[in-house]
C-alpha positions in Angstrom: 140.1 219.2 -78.8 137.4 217.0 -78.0 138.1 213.9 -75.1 135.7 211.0 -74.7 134.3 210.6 -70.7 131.7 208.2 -72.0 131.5 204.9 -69.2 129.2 201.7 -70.0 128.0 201.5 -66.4 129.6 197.8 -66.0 132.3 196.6 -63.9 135.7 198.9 -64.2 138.1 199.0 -67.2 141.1 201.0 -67.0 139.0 203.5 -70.0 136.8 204.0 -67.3 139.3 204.0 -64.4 140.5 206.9 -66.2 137.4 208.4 -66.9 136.8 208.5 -63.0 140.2 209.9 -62.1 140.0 212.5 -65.0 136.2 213.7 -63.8 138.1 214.3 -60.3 140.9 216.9 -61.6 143.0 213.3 -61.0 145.3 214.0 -63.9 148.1 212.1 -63.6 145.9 208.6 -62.3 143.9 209.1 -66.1 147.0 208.9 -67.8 148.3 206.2 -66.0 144.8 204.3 -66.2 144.3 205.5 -69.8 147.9 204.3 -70.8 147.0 200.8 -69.9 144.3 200.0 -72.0 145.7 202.2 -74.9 148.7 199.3 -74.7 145.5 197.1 -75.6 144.4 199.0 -78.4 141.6 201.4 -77.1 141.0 204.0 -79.3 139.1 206.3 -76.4 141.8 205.6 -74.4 144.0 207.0 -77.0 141.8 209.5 -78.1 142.1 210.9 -74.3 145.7 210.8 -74.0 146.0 213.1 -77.3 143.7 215.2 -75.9 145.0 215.4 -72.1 148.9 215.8 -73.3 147.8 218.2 -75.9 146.1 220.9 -72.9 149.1 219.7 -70.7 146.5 218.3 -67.3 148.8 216.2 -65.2 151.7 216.4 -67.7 153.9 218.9 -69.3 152.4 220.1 -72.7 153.0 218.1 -75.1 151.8 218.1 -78.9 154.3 215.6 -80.2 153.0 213.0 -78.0 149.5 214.4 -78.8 149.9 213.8 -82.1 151.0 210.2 -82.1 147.9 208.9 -79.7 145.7 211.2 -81.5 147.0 209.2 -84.9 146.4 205.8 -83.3 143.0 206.6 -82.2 141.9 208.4 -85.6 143.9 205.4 -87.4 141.1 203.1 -85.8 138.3 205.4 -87.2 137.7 207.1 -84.3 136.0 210.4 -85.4 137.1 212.7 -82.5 140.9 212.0 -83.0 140.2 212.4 -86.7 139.0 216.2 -85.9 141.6 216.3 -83.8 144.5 215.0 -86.0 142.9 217.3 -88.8 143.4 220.3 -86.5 147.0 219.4 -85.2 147.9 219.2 -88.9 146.5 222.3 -89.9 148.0 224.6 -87.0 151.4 222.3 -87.3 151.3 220.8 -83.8 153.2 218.2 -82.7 154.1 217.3 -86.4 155.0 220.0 -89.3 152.1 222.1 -90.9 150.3 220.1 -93.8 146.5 221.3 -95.2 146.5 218.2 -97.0 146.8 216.4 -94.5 144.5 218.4 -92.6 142.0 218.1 -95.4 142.0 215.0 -95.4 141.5 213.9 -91.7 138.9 216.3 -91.4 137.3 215.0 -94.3 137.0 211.6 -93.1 135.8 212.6 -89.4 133.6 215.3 -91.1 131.5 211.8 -93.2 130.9 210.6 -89.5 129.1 213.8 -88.6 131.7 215.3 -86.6 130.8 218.8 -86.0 134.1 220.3 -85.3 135.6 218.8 -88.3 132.6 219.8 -90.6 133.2 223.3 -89.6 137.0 222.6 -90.3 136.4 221.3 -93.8 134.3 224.7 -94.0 137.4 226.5 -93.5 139.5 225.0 -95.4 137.0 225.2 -98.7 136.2 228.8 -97.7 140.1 230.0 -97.7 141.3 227.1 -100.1 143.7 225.2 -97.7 144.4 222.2 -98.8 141.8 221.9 -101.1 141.0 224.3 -104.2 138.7 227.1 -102.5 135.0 226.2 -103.1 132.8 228.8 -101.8 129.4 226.3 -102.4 131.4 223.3 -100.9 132.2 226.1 -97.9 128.6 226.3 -97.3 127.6 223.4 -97.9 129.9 221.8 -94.8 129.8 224.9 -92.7 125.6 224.4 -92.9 126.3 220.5 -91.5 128.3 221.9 -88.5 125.7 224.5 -88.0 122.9 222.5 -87.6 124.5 220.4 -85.3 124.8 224.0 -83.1 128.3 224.7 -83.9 128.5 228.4 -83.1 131.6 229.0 -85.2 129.6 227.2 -88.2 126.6 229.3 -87.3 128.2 232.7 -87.8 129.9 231.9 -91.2 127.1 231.2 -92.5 126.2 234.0 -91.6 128.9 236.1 -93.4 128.1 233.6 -96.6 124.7 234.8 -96.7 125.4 238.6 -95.9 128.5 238.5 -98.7 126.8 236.2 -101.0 129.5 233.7 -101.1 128.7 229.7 -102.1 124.6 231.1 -102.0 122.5 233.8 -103.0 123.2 236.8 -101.1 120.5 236.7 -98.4 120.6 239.6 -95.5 117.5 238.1 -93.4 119.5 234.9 -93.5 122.7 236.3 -92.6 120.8 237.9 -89.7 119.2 235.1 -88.5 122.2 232.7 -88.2 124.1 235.2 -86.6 121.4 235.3 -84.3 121.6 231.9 -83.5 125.0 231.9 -83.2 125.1 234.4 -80.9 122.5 232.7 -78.6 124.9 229.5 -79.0 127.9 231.7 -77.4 129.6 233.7 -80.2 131.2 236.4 -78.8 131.4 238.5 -82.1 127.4 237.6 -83.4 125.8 240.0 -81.9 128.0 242.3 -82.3 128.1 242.0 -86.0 123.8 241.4 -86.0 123.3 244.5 -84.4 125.7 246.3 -87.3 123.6 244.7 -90.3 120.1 245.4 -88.2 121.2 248.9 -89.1 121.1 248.1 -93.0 117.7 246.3 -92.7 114.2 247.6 -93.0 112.2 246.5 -90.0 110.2 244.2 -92.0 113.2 242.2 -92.5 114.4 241.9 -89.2 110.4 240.8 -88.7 110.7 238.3 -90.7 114.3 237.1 -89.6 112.9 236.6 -86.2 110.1 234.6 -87.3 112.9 232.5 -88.9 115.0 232.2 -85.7 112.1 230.9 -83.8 111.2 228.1 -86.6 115.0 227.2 -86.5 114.9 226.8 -83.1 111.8 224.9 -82.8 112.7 222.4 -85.8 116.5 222.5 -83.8 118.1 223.6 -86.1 117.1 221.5 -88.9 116.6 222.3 -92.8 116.3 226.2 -91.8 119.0 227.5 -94.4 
């Protein structure tokens, strides 16, 4: 779950009161600090308490109370407690399992460029949760959330490419986003690179590499 630390640099608020105590492992003085200005309305401030009573820090785990800050904030259009509300719904935390609901939360945090909730939406097209499954859809949201460096994005597109699924069946592609997913920290990438490599002619994996080094030097951008 994602929790906002972002200060404006002026003088103290209780957001950023909180953002101090949280940034010193001061758990319990953020939620305090936090609690006052989401009383006022703060969205961040709400945002944070989802998150921070969702991982239990400086208060007994608590997804119930996670879910109803988490709804506040997203209610205000914040984008991170969107993601966030999208995924309590989805794994039935703090409220009871709905992918409609999931759907659409992650939907509307996904149209802000969220990341996390574009590779959510990914999922959800990709096994049909909450919404009728849609392999090109699945791409198409799971490609967003890659460029952006999600990792878990990164290798389903990957198995897209390699299964054919949503696009044409590309194994150079397939290699080259798991590539990149593994350099962004996927444990199973490599792992699952090195397996196709053996399937490949070395003319392919050539040219995959020349692919991962354009990615990387446009960051990521239009290189699907």
């Amino acid at each position: 779950m994602t929790l906002l630390c972002l200060t404006s640099g002026v003088s103290a608020s209780p957001f950023e009161e909180g953002v101090a105590k949280y940034k010193n492992a001061d758990y319990a003085g953020a939620i305090n600090a936090w609690r006052l200005a989401a009383a006022t309305g703060n969205a961040r401030a709400q945002l944070n308490l989802g998150v921070i009573y969702a991982k239990g820090q400086g208060v007994a785990q608590d997804y119930t109370e996670a879910f109803k800050w988490s709804r506040l904030a997203a209610a205000q259009g914040n984008a991170d407690a969107q993601s966030n509300l999208g995924v309590m719904y989805a794994k039935g935390q703090g409220v009871a399992q709905d992918y409609t609901e999931a759907f659409k939360w992650s939907r509307l945090a996904a149209a802000q460029g969220n990341a996390d909730a574009q590779y959510s939406l990914g999922v959800m097209y990709d096994g049909g949760q909450g919404v009728a499954q849609d392999y090109v859809e699945a791409f198409k949201w799971y490609r967003l959330a890659a460029e952006q460096g999600d990792a878990d994005a990164q290798y389903s597109l990957g198995v897209m490419y390699d299964e054919g699924q949503g696009v044409a069946q590309n194994h150079v592609r397939a290699y080259t986003w798991w590539s990149l997913s593994a350099a962004s920290g996927h444990t199973n990438a490599k792992k699952v690179r090195e397996l196709a490599a053996k399937n490949m002619t070395s003319q392919q994996i050539l040219e995959a590499q020349k692919m991962i080094r354009e990615c990387q030097h446009k960051k990521l951008q239009a290189c699907t």
